[in-house]
C-alpha positions as CSV (number, residue, x, y, z in Angstrom):
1,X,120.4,99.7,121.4
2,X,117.8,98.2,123.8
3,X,117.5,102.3,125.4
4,X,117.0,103.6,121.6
5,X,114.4,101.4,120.7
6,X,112.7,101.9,124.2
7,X,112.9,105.8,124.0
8,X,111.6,105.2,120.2
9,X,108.7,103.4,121.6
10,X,107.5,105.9,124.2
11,X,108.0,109.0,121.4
12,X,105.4,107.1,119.2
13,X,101.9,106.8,120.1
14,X,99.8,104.9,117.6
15,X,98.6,107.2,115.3
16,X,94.9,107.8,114.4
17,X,94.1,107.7,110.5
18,X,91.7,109.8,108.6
19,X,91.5,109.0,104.9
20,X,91.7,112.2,103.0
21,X,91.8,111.1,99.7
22,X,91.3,108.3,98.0
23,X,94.4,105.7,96.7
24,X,95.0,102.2,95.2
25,X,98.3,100.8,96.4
26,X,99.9,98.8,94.4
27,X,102.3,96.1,96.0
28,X,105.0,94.2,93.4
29,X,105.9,91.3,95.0
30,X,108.8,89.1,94.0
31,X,107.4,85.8,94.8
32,X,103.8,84.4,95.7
33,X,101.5,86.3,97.4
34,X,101.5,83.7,100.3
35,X,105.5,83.0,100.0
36,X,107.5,83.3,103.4
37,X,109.4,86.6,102.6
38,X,106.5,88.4,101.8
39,X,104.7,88.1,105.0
40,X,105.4,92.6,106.4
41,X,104.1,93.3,103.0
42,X,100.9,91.2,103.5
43,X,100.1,92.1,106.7
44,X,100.6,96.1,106.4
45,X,98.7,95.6,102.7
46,X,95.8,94.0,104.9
47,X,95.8,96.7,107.3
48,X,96.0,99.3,104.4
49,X,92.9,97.4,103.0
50,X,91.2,97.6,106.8
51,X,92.0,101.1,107.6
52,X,91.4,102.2,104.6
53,X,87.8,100.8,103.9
54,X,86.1,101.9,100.3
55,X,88.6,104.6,100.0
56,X,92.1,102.9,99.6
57,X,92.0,100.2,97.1
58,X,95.4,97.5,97.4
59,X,96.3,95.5,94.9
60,X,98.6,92.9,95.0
61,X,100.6,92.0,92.2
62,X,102.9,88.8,91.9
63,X,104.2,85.4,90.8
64,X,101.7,83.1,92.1
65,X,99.3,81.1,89.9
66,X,95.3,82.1,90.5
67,X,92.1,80.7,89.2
68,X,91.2,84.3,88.0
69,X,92.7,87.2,86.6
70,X,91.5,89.1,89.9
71,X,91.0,87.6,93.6
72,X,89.9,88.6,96.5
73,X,91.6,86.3,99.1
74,X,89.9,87.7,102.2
75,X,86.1,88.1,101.9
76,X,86.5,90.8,104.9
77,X,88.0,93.1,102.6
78,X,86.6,93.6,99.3
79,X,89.0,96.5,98.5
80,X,91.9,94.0,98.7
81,X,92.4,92.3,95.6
82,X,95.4,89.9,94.3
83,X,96.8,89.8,90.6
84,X,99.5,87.6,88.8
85,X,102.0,89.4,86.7
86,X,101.3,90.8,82.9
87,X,97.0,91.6,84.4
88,X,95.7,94.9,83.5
89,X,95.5,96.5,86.5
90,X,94.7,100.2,85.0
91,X,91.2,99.6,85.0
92,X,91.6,98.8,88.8
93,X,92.8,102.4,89.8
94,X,90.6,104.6,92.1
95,X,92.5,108.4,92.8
96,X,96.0,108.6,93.8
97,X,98.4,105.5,92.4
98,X,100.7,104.7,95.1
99,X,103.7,101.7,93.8
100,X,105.2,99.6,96.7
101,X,107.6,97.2,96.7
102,X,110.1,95.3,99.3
103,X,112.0,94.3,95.8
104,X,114.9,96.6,94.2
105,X,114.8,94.8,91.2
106,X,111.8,96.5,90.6
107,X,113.3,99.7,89.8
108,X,113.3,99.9,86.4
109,X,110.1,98.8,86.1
110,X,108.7,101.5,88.9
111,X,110.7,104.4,86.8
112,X,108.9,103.8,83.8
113,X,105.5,103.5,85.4
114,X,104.8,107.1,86.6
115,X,102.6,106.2,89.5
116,X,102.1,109.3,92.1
117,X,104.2,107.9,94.4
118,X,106.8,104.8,94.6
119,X,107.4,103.6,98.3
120,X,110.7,101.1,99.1
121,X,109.8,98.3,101.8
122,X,113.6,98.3,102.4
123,X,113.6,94.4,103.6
124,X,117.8,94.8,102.8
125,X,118.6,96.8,105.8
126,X,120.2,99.7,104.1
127,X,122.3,100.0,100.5
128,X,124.2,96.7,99.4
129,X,124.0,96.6,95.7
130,X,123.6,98.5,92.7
131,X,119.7,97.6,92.4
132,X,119.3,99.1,96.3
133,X,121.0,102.2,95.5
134,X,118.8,102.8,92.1
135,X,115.5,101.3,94.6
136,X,116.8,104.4,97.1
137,X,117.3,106.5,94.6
138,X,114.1,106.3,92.5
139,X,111.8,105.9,95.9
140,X,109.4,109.0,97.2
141,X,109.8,106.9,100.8
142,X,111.6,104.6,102.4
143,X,110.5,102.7,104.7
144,X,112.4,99.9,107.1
145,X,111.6,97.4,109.9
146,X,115.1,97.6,111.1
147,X,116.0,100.3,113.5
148,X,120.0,100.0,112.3
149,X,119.3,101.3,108.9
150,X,117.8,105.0,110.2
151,X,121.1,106.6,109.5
152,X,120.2,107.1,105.8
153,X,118.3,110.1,106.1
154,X,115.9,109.0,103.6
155,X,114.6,105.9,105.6
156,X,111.7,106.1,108.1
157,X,111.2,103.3,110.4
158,X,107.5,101.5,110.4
159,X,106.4,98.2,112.3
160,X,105.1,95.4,111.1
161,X,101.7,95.8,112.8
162,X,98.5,97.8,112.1
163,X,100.5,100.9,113.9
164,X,102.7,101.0,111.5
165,X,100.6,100.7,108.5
166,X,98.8,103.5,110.3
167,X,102.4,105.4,110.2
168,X,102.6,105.0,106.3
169,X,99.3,106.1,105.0
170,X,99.7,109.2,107.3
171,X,103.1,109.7,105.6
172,X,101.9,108.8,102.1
173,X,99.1,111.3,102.9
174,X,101.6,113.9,103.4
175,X,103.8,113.3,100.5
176,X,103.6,115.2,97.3
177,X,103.0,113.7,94.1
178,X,106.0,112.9,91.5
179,X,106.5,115.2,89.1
180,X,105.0,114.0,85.5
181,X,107.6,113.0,83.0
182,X,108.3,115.6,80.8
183,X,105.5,115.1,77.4
């Protein structure tokens, strides 16, 4: 195992980002923005927000009570904003709608929100209920922080650290929109 993740390591160099269009990511979370099991999906959302500069807009979206409708909670980046549940967000989009979540219960929700893209933050390491195989199944990407789960061809393995938010926009980048639903 210790050889796999070594020989991972040295086939990886950290990749170098050029923002070709622009995107709002969209993150569901299923607790507070600040809760303990969210803290990959703050930290690549921040680096999302860094890399990205005026041309990728994150938005947060979760359980936690806030003074406002909209925050920003880092005055370093502006184009990283935080929302409780049932806000508008529409309004908020800029170009290309990517949906991400860590959650599967989000599932139906994601399938009926026709977004370009829907990523799956698999936290679960792999299928283990009916919600992660509909998650797996409705998901554009897939990405883990566990090297165990990259036996599902679907799943693509990105760090918790600003190379591996790096890793994901490149891949979003080069992932083609959903296809509309049918009018």
């Amino acid at each position: 195992m210790l050889d796999r993740f070594r020989r991972f390591l040295s086939e990886t160099a950290p990749p170098e980002v050029t923002i070709r269009e622009t995107l709002t990511i969209v993150a569901l979370l299923d607790c507070k923005f600040d809760g303990p099991s969210n803290q990959r999906t703050r930290l690549l959302m921040r680096e999302f927000a860094r890399i990205g500069d005026d041309q990728v807009q994150v938005i947060i979206m979760h359980k936690g009570i806030q003074r406002s409708p909209v925050e920003t909670p880092d005055p370093a980046l502006p184009n990283l904003k935080t929302v409780p549940y049932g806000t508008d967000i529409r309004p908020l989009y800029n170009g290309r709608v990517i949906m991400w979540t860590d959650a599967p219960e989000f599932a139906g929700t994601l399938a009926t929100a026709h977004p370009n893209l829907v990523v799956y933050d698999d936290r679960e390491k792999g299928i283990n209920s009916a919600e992660d195989a509909a998650m797996h199944k409705l998901a554009d990407l897939v990405f883990s922080y566990d090297l165990d789960t990259l036996a599902h061809p679907k799943i693509s393995f990105i760090s918790s650290t600003a190379d591996g938010a790096a890793k994901a926009l490149l891949t979003i980048q080069k992932s083609p929109n959903r296809k509309p639903p049918r009018q």
